[in-house]
C-alpha positions as CSV (number, residue, x, y, z in Angstrom):
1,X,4.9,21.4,10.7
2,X,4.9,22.1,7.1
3,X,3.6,25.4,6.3
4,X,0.8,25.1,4.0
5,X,-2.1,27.1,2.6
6,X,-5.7,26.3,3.9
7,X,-6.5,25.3,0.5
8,X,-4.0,22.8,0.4
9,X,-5.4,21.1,3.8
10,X,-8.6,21.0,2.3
11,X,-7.2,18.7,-0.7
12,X,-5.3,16.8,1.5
13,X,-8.1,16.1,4.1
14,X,-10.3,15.0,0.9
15,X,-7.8,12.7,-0.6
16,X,-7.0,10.9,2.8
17,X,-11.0,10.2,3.1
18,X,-11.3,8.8,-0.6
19,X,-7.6,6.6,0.2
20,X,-9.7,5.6,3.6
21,X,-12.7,4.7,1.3
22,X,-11.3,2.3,-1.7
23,X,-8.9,0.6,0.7
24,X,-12.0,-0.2,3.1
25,X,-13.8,-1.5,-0.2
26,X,-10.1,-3.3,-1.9
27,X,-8.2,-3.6,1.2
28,X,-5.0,-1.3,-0.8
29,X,-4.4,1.6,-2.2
30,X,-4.0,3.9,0.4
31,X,-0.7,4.7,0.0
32,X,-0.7,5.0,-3.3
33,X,-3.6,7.2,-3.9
34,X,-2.4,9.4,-0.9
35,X,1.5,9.5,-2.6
36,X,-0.3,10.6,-6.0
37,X,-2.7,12.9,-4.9
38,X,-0.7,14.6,-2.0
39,X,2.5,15.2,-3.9
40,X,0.3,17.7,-6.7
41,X,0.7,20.2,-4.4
42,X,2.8,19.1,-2.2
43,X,6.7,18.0,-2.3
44,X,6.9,14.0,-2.6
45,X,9.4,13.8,0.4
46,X,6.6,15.6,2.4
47,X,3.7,13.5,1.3
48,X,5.3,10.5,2.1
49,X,5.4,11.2,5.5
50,X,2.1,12.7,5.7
51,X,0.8,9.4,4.2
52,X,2.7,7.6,7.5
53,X,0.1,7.7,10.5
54,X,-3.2,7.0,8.4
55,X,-2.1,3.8,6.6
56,X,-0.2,2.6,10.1
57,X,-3.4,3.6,11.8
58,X,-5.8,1.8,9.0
59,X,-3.5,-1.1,8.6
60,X,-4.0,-1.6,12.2
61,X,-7.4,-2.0,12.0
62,X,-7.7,-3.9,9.0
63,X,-5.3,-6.5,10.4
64,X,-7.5,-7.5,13.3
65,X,-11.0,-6.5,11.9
66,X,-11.7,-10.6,12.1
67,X,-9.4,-11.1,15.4
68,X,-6.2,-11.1,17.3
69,X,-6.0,-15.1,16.6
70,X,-7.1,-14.8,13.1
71,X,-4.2,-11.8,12.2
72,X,-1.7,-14.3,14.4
73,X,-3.0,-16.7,12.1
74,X,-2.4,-14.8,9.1
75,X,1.5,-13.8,10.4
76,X,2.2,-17.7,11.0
77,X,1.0,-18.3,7.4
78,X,3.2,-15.8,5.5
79,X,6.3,-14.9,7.8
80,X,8.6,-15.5,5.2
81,X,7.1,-12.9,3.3
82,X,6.8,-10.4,5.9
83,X,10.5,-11.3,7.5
84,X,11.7,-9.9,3.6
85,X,9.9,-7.2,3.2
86,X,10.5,-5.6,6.5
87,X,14.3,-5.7,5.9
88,X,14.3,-4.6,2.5
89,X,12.3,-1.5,3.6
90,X,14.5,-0.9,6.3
91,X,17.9,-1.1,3.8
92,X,15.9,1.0,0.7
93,X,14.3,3.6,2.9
94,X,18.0,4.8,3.1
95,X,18.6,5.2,-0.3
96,X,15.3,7.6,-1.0
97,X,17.6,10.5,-1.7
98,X,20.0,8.4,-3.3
99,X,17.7,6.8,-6.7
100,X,15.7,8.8,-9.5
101,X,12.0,8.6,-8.5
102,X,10.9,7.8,-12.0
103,X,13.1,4.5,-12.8
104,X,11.8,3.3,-9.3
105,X,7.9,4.2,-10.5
106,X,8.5,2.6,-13.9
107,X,9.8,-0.4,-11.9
108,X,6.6,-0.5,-10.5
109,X,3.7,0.1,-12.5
110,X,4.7,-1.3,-15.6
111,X,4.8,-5.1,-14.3
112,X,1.6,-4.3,-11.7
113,X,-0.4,-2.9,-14.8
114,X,0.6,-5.9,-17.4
115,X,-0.5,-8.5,-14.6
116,X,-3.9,-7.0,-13.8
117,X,-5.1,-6.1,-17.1
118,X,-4.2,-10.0,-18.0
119,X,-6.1,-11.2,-15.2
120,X,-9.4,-8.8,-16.1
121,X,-9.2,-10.3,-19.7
122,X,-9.5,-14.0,-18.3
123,X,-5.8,-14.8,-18.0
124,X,-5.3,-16.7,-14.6
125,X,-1.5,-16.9,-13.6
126,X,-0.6,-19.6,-10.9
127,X,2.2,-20.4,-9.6
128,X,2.7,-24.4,-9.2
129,X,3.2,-25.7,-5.2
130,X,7.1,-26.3,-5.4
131,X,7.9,-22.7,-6.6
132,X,5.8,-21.0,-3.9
133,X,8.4,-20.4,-1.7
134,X,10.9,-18.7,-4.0
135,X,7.9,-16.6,-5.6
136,X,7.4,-15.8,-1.9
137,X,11.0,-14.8,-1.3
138,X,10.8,-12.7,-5.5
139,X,7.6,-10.8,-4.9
140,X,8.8,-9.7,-0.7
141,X,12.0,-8.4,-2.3
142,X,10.3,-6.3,-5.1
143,X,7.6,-4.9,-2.6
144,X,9.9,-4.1,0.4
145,X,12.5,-2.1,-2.4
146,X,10.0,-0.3,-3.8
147,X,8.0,0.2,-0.3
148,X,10.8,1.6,1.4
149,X,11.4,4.1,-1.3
150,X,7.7,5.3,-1.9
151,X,6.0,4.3,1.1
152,X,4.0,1.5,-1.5
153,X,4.1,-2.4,-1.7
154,X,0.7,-2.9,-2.0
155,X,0.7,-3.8,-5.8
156,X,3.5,-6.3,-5.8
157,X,1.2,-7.9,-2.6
158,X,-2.2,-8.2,-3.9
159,X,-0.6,-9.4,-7.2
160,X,0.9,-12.3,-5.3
161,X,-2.4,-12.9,-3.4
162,X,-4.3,-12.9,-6.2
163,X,-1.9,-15.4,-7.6
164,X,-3.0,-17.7,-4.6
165,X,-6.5,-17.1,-5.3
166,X,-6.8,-16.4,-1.5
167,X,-10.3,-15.7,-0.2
168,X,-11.8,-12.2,0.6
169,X,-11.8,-12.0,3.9
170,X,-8.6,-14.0,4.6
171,X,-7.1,-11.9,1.4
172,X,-8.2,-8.3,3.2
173,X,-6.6,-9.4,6.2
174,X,-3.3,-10.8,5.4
175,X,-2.9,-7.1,3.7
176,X,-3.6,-5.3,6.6
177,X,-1.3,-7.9,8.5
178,X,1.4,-7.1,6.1
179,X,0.9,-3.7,5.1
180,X,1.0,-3.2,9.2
181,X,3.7,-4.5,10.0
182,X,5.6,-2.7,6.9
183,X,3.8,0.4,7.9
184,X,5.7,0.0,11.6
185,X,9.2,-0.5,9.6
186,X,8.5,2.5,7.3
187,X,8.2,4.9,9.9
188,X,10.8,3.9,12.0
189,X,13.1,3.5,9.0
190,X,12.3,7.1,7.7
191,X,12.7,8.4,11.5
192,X,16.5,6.6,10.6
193,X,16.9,8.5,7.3
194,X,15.6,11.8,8.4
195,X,12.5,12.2,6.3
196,X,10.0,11.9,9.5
197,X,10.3,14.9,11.9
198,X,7.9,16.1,15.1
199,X,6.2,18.7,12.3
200,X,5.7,16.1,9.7
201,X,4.7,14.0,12.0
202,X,2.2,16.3,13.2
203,X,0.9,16.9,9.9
204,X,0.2,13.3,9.5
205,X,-1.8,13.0,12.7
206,X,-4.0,15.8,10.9
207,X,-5.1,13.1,8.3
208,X,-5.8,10.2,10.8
209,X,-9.8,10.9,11.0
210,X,-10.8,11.6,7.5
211,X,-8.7,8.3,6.6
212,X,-10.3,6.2,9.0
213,X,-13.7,7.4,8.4
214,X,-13.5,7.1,4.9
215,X,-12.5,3.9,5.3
216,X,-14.8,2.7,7.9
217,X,-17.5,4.0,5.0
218,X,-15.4,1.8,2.5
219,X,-15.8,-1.9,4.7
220,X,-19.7,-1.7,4.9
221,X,-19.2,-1.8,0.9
222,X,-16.7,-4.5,1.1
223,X,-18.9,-7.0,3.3
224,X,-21.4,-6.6,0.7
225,X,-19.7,-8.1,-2.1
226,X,-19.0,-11.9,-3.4
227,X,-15.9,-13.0,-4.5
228,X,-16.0,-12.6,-7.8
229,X,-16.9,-8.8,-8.1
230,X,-14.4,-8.5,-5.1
231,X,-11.6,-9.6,-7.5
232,X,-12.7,-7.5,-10.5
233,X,-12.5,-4.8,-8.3
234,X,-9.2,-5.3,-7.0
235,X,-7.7,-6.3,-10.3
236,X,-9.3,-2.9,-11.5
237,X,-8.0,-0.8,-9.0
238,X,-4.2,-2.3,-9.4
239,X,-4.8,-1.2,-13.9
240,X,-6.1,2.7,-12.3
241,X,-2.7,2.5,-9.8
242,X,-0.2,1.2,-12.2
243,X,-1.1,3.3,-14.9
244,X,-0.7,6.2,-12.4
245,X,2.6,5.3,-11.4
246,X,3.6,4.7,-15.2
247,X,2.7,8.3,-15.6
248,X,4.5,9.7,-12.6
249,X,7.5,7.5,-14.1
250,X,7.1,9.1,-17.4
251,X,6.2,12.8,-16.7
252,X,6.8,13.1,-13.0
């Protein structure tokens, strides 16, 4: 297990909780504020695997907070878009030692922050009925590239989504649906490419609790809200995460 300072465990215990917490209120960002806020202190490769059984774990339960039939439901509706992603993590997983980190993060947050900030302004894009499917097919590809090379596709997923102007509770779960499933892939494909070992493994299952209570705090927020402020939200959280990636593009 990676040797770390008590310190260190402190921070990383704190920032699982608060990933746990906004993706029980959005339904995302777990990975992404985990990746950001781990790899301060802590070397990227290792975060990212520390970041493996808490989102797997949370995605779980997200995925079947409404049901077995309604996740089922949920696959059924978007296998096409889970069928791409899950190979395109599989093949770019391989490649995490291969491409700079900061052209894949620019890849990422530039598009995710233009889109959100454009739909918080009033901008509603839409995509008409005939080009669904190749959207579909467009967005899976992005999000399982860049998910298999920093553990995060929820951007590039909410964005399409949102898109559909899919309801909340349907939305929540098709993420947890997806970002499960992915989650599965993830680890089995970093298992593949060496980055997943008993001790990092470990080290993951240390974060488990504070994500999932975090995030169990998170839901009784989300049931709470309408529609309405639950998109804001979203669509503010996917500005705070792209800019963040832009930076770690830019300046590491």
């Amino acid at each position: 297990m990676p040797q770390l300072a008590w310190e260190i465990w402190v921070f990383a215990v704190a920032v699982a909780a608060f990933a746990g917490f906004v993706k029980g209120v959005v339904g995302f960002a777990m990975p992404m504020i985990m990746i950001s806020g781990l790899a301060t202190l802590i070397a990227p490769e290792i975060a990212l695997a520390m970041l493996m059984l808490p989102t797997l774990a949370t995605n779980l339960w997200q995925a079947g907070r409404q049901g077995f039939g309604a996740a089922i439901s949920a696959v059924k509706k978007h296998w096409r878009y889970l069928a791409v992603l899950l190979v395109m993590i599989a093949f770019s997983a391989q490649l995490i030692f291969v491409l700079p980190e900061a052209v894949m993060f620019l890849t990422l947050g530039i598009p995710v922050t233009l889109f959100a900030a454009l739909q918080l302004v009033g901008f509603q894009l839409r995509f008409p009925p005939t080009a669904h499917r190749k959207v579909e097919v467009v967005v899976a590809l992005f999000s399982g590239f860049v998910g298999g090379l920093a553990g995060v596709w929820g951007p590039p997923t909410v964005m399409y989504l949102t898109a559909l102007n899919t309801e909340k509770l349907e939305q929540v779960r098709v993420q947890g649906v997806i970002y499960g499933t992915g989650a599965v892939m993830l680890m089995l494909s970093h298992i593949k490419s060496g980055l997943v070992t008993v001790g990092t493994a470990q080290a993951s299952a240390l974060l488990l609790v504070p994500a999932i209570v975090g995030m169990a705090i998170g839901f009784r927020i989300q049931d709470k809200l309408d529609q309405a402020l639950f998109r804001k939200m979203t669509l503010f959280v996917l500005v705070v995460a792209g800019l963040n990636l832009v930076r770690r593009g830019i300046f590491g």
